[in-house]
Structures are given as C-alpha cells and as structure tokens.
MIRO-443882 format. One record per residue: x, y, z of N, C-alpha, C in turn. Coordinates in steps of 0.001 Angstrom, whole numbers, plus 524288, in hexadecimal, padded with zeros to 5 digits. Each point is the difference from the previous one (the first is absolute). Layout:
XYZXYZXYZ;...
END
This chain:
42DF2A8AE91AD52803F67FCFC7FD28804AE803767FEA1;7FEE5803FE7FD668043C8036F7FEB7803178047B80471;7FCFA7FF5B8043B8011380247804EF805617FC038021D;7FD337FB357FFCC804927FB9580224803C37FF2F7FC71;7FF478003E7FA47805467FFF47FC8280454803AA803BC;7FD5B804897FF9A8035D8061F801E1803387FE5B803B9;7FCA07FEF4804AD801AA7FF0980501805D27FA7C80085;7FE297FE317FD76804787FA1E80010802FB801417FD85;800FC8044C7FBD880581801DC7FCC78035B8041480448;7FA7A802BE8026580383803328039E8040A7FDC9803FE;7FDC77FC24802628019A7FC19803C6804AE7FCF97FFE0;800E4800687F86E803047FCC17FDF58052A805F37FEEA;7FEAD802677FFAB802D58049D7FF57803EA8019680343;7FCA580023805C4800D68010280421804FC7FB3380158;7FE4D7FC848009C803217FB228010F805F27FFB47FB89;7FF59801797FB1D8054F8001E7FD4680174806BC803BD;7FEC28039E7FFCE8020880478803F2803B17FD7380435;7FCAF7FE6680223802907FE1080625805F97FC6D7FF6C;7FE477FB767FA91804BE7FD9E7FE93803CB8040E7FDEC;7FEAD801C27FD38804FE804597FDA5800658012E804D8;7FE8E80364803D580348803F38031E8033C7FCAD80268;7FE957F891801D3800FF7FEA1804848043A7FDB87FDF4;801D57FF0D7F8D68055A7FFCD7FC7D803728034680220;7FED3804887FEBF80352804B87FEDF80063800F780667;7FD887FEAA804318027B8029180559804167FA3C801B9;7FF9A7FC017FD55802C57F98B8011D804D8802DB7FF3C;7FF8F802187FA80805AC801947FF128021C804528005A;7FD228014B8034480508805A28016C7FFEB7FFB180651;7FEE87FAE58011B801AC7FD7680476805347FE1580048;7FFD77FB587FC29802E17FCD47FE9F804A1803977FD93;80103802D37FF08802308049A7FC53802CF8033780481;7FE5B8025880478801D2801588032F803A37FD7280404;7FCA47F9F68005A803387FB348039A804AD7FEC07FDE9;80070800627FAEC805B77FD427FD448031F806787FFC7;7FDE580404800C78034D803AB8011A802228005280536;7FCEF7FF89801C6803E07FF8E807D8801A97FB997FFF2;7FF197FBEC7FEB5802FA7FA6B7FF0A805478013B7FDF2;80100801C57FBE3803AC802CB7FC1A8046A802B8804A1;7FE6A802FE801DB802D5805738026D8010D7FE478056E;7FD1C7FAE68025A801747FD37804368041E7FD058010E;802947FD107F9BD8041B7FB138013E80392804637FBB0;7FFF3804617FD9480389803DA7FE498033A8006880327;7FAD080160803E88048A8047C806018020A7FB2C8042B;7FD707FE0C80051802A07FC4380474801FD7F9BB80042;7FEC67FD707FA0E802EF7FAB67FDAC803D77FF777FF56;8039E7FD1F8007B803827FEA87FA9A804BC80302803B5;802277FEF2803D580248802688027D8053C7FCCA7FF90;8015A7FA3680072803F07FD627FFBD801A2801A07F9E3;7FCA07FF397FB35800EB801AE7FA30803B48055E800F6;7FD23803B0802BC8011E806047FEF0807557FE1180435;8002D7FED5802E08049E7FF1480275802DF7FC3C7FE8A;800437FB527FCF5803A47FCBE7FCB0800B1802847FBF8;7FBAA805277FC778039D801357FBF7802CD8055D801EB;8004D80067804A1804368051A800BE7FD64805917FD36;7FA9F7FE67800837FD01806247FFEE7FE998022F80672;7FE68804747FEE47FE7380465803EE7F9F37FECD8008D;7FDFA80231806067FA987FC898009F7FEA3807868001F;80001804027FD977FE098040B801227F97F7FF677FF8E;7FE9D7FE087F9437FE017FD507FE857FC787FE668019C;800EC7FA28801D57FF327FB17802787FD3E802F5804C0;8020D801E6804D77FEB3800BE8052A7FF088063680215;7FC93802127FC6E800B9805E6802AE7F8E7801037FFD7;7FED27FC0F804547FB948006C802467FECA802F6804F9;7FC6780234800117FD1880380805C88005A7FF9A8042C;80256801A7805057FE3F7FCCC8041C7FB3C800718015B;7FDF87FD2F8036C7FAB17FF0B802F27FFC58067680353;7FB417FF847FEF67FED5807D78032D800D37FEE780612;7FF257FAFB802A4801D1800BB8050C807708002F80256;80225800A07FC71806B0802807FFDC800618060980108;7FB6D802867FE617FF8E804CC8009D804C7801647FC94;803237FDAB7FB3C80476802B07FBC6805EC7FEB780440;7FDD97FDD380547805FE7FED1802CF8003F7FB287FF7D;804F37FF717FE3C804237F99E8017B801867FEF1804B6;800957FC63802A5801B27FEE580442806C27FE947FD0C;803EF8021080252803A47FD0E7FCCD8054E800BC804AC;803857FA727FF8D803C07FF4C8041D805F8801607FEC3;800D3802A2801E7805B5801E67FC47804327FDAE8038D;8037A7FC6C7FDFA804657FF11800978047E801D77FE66;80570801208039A803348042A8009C804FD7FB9A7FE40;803677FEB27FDE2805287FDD28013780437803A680127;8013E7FFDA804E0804CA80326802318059D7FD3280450;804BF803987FE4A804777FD06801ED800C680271805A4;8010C7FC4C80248801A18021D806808027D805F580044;8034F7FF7B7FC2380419806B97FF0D7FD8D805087FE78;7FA017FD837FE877FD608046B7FDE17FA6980176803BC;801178005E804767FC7F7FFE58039B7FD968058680033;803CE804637FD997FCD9805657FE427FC2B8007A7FD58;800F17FD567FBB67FB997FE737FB477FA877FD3380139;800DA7FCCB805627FA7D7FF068022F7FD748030680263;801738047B803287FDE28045D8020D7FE5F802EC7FD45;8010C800777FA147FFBB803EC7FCC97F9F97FD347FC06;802A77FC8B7FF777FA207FBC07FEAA7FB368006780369;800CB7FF72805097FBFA7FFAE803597FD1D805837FFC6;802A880403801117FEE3804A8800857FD45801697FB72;8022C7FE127FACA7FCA08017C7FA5A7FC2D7FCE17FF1A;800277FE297FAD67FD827FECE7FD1D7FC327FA30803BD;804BB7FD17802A67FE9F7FBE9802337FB66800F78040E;7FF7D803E7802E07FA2A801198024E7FB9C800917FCDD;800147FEBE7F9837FC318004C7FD667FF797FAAA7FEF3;8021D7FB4F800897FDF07FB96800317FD037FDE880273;7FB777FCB07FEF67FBF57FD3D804A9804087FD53802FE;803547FC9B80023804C67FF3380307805917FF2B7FDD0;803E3801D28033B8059B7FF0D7FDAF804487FC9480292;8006E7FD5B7FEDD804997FB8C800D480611801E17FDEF;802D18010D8053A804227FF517FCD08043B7FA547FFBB;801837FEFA7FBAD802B77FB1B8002B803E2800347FFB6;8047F7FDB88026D804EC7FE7B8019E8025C7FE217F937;803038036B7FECB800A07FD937FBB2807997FCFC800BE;7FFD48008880398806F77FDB6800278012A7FA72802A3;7F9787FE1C800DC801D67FC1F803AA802077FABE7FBF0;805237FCFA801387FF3B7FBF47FCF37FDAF7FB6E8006E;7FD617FE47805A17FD1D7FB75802607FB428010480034;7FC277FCFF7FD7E7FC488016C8005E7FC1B7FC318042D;801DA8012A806647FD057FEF4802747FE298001780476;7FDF27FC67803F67FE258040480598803DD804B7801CF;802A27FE56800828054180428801A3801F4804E57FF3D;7FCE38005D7F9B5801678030D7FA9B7FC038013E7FF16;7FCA2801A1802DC7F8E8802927FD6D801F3802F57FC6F;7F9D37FFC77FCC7800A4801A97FA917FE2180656800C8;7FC267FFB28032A7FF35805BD8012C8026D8035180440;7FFFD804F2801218034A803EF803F67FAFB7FDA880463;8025B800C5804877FC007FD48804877FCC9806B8801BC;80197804067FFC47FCB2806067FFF37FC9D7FE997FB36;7FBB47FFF77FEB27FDA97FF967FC297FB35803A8800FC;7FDBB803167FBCC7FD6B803518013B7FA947FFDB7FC9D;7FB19801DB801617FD288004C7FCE07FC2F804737FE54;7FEF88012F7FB338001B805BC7FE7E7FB528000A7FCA6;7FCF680570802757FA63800407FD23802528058F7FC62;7FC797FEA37FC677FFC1805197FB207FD77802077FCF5;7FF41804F58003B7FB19802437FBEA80202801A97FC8D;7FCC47FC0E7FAA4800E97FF877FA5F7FDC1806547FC22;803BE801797FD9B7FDD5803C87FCF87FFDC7FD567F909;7FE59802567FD3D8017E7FFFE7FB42804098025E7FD59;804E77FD757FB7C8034B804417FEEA8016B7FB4F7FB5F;8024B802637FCEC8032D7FB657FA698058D800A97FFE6;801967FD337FC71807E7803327FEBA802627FB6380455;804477FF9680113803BF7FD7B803307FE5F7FD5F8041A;800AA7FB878006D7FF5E7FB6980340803CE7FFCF80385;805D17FEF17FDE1802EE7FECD80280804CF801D57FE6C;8050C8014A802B9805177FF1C7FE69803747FE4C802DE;8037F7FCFE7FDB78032B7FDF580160804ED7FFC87FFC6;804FE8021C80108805EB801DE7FE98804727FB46800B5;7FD8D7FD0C8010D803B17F9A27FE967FFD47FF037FBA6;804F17FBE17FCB27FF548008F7FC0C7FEB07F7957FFB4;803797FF35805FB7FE2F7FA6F7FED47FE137FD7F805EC;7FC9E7FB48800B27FC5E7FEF380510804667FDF980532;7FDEB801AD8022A803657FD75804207FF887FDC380510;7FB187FB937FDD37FE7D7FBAB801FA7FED67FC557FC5B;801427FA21802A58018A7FD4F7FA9B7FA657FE2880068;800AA7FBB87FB4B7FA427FCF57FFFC7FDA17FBA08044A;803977FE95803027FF437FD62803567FC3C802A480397;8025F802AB801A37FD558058C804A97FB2B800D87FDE6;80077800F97FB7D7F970802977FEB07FCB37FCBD80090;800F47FA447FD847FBD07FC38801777FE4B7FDF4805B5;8043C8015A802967FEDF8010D805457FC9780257802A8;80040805957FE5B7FDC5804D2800BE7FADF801C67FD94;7FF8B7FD8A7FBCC7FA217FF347FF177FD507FAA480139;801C37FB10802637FD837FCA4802847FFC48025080557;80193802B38026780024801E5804E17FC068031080091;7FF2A804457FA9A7FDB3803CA802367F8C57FC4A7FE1A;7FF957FDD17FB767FACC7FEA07FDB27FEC97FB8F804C9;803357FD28803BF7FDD67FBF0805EA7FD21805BD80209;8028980364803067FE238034B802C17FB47805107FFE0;8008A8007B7FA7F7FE27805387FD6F7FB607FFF27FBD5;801137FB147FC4E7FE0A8005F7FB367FA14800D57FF61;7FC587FDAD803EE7FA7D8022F801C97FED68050980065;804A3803878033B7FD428048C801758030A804F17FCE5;8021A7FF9F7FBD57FF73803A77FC3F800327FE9B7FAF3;8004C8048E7FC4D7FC737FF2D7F9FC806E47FF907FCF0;80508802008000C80335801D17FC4E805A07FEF180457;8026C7FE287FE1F805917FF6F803EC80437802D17FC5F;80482802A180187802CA802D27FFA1805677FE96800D8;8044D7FF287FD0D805857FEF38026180405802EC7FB61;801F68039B8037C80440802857FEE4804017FFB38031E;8032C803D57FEE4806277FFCF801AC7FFA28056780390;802B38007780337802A6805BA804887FFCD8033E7FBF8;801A37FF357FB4A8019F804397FDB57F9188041A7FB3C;7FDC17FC63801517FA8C802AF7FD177FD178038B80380;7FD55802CC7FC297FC9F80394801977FB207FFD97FE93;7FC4C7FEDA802B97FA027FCE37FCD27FBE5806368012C;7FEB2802067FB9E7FADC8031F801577FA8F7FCC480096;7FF287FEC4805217FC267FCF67FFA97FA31801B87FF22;7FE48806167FEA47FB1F800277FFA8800088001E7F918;8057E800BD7FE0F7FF4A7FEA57F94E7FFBE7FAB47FFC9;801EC7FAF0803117FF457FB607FFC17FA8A7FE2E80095;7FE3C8016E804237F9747FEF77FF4C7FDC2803C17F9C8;801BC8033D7FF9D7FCDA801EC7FD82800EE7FB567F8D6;803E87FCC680145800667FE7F7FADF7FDEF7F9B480104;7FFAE7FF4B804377FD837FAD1801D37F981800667FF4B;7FD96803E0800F07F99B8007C7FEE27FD6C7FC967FC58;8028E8003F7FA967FE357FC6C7FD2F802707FA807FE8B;8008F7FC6580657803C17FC6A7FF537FBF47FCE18051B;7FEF27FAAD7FDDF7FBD47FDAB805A48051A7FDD080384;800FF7FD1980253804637FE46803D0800067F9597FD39;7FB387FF5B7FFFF7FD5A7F9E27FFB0802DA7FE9C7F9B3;8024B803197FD1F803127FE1E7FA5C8059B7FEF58017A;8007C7FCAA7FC8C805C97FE408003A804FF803377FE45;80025803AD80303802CB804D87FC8080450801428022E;80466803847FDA0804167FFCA8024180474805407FE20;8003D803F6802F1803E5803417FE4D806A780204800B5;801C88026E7FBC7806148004D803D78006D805537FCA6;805028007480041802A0806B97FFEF80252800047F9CA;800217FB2B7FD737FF7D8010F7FA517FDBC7FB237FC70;7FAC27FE97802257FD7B7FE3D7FC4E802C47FB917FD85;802AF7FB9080343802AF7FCD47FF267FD567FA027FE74;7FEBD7FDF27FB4F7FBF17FB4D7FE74804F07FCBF7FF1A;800657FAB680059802A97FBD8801397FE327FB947FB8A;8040F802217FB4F7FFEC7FAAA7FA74805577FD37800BE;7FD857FA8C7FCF6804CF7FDB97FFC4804CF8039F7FD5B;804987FBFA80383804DC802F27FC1880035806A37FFBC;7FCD1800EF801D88006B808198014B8000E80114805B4;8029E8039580138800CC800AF8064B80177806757FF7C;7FDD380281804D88004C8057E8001B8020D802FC806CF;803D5801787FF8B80139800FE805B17FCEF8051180226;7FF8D80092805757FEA6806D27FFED7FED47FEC0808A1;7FE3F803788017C8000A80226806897F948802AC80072;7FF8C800498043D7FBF8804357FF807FDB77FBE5804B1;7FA157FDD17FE7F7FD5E7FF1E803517FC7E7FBB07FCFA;7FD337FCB5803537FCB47FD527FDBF7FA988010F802E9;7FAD37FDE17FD537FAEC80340802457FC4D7FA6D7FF7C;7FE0D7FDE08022F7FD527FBAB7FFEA7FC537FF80800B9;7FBA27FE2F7FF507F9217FFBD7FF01800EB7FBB680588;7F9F27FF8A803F4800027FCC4803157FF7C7FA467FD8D;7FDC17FEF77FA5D7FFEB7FB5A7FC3B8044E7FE1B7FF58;803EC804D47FDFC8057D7FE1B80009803A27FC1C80459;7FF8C804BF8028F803087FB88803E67FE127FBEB8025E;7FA717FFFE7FF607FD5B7FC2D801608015C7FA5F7FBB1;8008E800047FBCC8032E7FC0E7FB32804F97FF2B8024D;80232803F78010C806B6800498003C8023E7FC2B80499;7FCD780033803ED800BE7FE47806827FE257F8A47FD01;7FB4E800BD7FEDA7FC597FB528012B802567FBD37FB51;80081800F07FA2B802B67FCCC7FBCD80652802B77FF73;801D18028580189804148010C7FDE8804B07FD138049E;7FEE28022380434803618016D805C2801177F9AB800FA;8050C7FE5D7FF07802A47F9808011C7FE137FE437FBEB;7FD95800227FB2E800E37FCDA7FACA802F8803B47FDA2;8043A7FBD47FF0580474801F27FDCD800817FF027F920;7FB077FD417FE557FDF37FF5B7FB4F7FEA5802C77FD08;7FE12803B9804997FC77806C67FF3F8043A804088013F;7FF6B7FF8A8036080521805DE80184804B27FD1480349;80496802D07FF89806267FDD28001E7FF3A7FFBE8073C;800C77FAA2800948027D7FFF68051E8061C80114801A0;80143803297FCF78054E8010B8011E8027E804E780360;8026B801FB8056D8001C804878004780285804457FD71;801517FEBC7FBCB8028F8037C7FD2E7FC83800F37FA06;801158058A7FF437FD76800607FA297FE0480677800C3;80012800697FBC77FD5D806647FEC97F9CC800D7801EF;80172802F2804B77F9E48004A801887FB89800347FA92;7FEA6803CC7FE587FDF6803BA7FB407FE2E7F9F07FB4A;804DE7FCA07FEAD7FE9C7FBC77FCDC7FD8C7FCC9802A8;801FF7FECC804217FE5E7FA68801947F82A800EE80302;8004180518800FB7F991802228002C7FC487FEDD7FC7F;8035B8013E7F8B77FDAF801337FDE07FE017FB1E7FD77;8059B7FB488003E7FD797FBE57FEEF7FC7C7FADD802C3;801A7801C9805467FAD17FD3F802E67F9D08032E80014;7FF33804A57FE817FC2E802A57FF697FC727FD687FA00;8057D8006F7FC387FD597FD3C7FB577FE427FA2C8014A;801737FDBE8017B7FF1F7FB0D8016D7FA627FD1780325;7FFB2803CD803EE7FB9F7FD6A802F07FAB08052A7FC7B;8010B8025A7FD787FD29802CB7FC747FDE7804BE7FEC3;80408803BA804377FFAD805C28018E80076803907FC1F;7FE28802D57FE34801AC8034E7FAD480335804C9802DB;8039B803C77FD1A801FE80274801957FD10805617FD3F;7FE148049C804747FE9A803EC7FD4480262804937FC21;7FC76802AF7FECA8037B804977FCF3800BF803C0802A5;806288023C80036801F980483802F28005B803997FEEA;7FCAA802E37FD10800B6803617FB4C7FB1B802FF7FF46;8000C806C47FF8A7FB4A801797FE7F7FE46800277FA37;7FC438029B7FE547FE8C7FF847FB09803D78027A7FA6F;80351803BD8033F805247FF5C7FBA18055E7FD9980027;7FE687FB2180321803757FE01800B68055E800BF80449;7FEBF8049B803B08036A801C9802838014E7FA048062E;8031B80252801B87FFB27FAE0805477FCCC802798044C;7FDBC7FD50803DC7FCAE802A68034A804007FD4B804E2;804CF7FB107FFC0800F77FE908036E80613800587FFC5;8007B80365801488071E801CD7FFDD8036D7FCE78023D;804227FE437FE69804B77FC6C80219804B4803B87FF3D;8007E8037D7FEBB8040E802777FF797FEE3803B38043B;806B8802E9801477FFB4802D68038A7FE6E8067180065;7FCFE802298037B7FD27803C97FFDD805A9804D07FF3E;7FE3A804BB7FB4D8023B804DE801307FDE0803F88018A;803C180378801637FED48066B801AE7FDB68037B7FA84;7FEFA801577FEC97FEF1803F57FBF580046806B980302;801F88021F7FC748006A80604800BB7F98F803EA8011C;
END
C-alpha cells in the first residue's frame, strides 16, 4: 500500500517535470520565433513606407548575399557619351570599364529615339572581372550638370532591363566623364541582395514633396529596381513623367518613390560620401 502511495506521487512528479520543462522549452521557442519574425519584416518590409517618407533604406536593406555569389555582383555599367568625345571611350574601355561584367556605351546626343538612332554603340563589348575587396570611393564624376535628358534615360533603361535585366544583379549609368572603382563598388554592394527595391546615386538624393535637389554623378540600380521602374513606372505617366524633358536625377527619384524604391545611404559611418559627384583633384 505504501509502496504504491510512493510510486503514484513519483509518477505524478515526474509528469508535472515533463510539463514544466515542456512550458519553459514552448517558450523559448515561441520567444525565439517572434525574434526572427521581428528582424525579418525590420530588414526587408515596409519598403514603399521607407520610400514615400524620403528615408534611406541603409537600414531597411543591408542584407547578405546568398554564399553561391561567391561576394561578386554581376553588374552592367552604362556609359553616356558624345560623338566629340570618342577619346574618352577608349580611355573608358581601356580602364575601369574592363572591370564591368558588361559595358554599354550609350549615345548620349541622339535626339530621335529610334530604329535609325540605336540607343546603343553597335561595337559593344563584353567584359569579365576579378573582384577584389577594397572600401573609400565609388565613383567620380567632374560634370556639374547631366547631359542626357529624361527622355533618353527612360529609354535607356527600358532598353537595357528588355535585353539584360535577367542576366545581371546591379546596373550602372554614368556619364563619359566618371571614373567608377569597380572592385570598391562590389565591395560596398556585398551587403546589398539585388532582389530589394533599392536605389543609388552620387548624392543621396530622396524625393519630398515641394523639395528638389540638383547634382551629376551616376545612378546604381538593384535588378528589383529596375525591374518596378520598366514594369509600373515606364508609359504611366501617373507614375513617372512622360515627358522628354526634365531633370534626369528628379524625375528618377520621383518615379523610384512612387512605384516604391527606397533610395540608399551614400555615406559611411561618419557620414563622409562614398559616391562623389564632384570633380576629382591632383594633390601634392
């Protein structure tokens, strides 16, 4: 009798054990799930919010790539150059531009935009490159204003995202007059997936009502991006200006806000620029 008292308290013992542990492991289940839940729609939600209020997605989008990138971007760099400056393409090609997965240069003088008037140089070349690591300067640029209008560009990125937009991660459009270090560009793209709606230029230019900011340099585009830009933006003129005229730089920034692109931060941790629009000097 008193053997079986024992035994059935133990049993009963045992059984509140098992409940406690199987409490306390529920919730530090549950405890962990609402933490990656948490840190999941942090980093990658709320992307139209973060781009209608004219914030920076540093934030927002500075997720990992996938380990099969091996830390390289595939990325397409576009050139705008004037017939008169046909030195400056040799000088491009020869530099920096053999460090692009491919380079386009684009006709930036044509005023018709059509069969007649290709948008791209018909020599077109394509260029493999081994990525190093390095930080500091992206880009510079010694124009002070663009000189291709907005018409052209929407051109030029519906042209290039029909042909291209599948087979690389980051598209690229500058002017003759820049100088892109492209293994510091990857190196600042690493923690940037392609698949976010993201979007960079040469001074960190966000697009509020009633505020407008001029500047040159370059713009840097996520394959998401232009993938919005082409597909809701490109002929709704609701969304972005069907007009050929207008400030490249604005009229980017407000069809970018629009279909829901955030614009990144250009800037390292003291605030310095990482994407130069001004023109490069000599130092002693």
């Amino acid at each position: 009798m008193y053997k079986n008292v024992v035994k059935q308290q133990e049993q009963r013992l045992h059984l509140l054990l098992m409940l406690l542990l199987g409490l306390i492991f529920g919730s530090c289940i549950s405890r962990l799930l609402q933490l990656a839940r948490h840190e999941f729609y942090s980093n990658g939600s709320a992307s139209t919010d973060a781009s209608s209020n004219g914030q920076t997605a540093d934030t927002l989008y500075r997720w990992r790539m996938p380990s099969d990138h091996n830390g390289s971007q595939r990325i397409l760099c576009m050139v705008t150059v004037r017939p008169v400056d046909k030195e400056r393409r040799v000088h491009i090609e020869s530099t920096w531009g053999k460090r692009c997965h491919k380079l386009l240069i684009l006709n930036g003088m044509h005023k018709n935009l059509n069969e007649s008037s290709p948008l791209m140089d018909e020599n077109q070349q394509t260029y493999k490159s081994s990525i190093s690591s390095s930080s500091n300067t992206r880009w510079s640029s010694t124009r002070s204003s663009s000189s291709i209008s907005w018409g052209r560009t929407r051109e030029y990125l519906h042209h290039v995202y029909t042909h291209y937009h599948g087979q690389y991660d980051w598209f690229l459009m500058v002017t003759d007059e820049t100088y892109v270090i492209m293994e510091n560009l990857q190196h600042f793209l690493m923690d940037y997936s392609p698949e976010l709606p993201i979007y960079f230029d040469s001074f960190t230019y966000a697009y509020k009502e009633n505020h407008t900011r001029g500047g040159s340099g370059g713009n840097l585009f996520s394959r998401e991006a232009l993938h919005r830009f082409v597909t809701l933006g490109h002929g709704n003129s609701t969304i972005c200006s069907s007009h050929n005229y207008g400030i490249k730089h604005v009229e980017i920034a407000r069809c970018f806000r629009n279909v829901g692109v955030a614009v990144g931060k250009s800037s390292d941790e003291h605030g310095l620029p990482l994407l130069h629009s001004a023109a490069a000097q000599s130092r002693p």
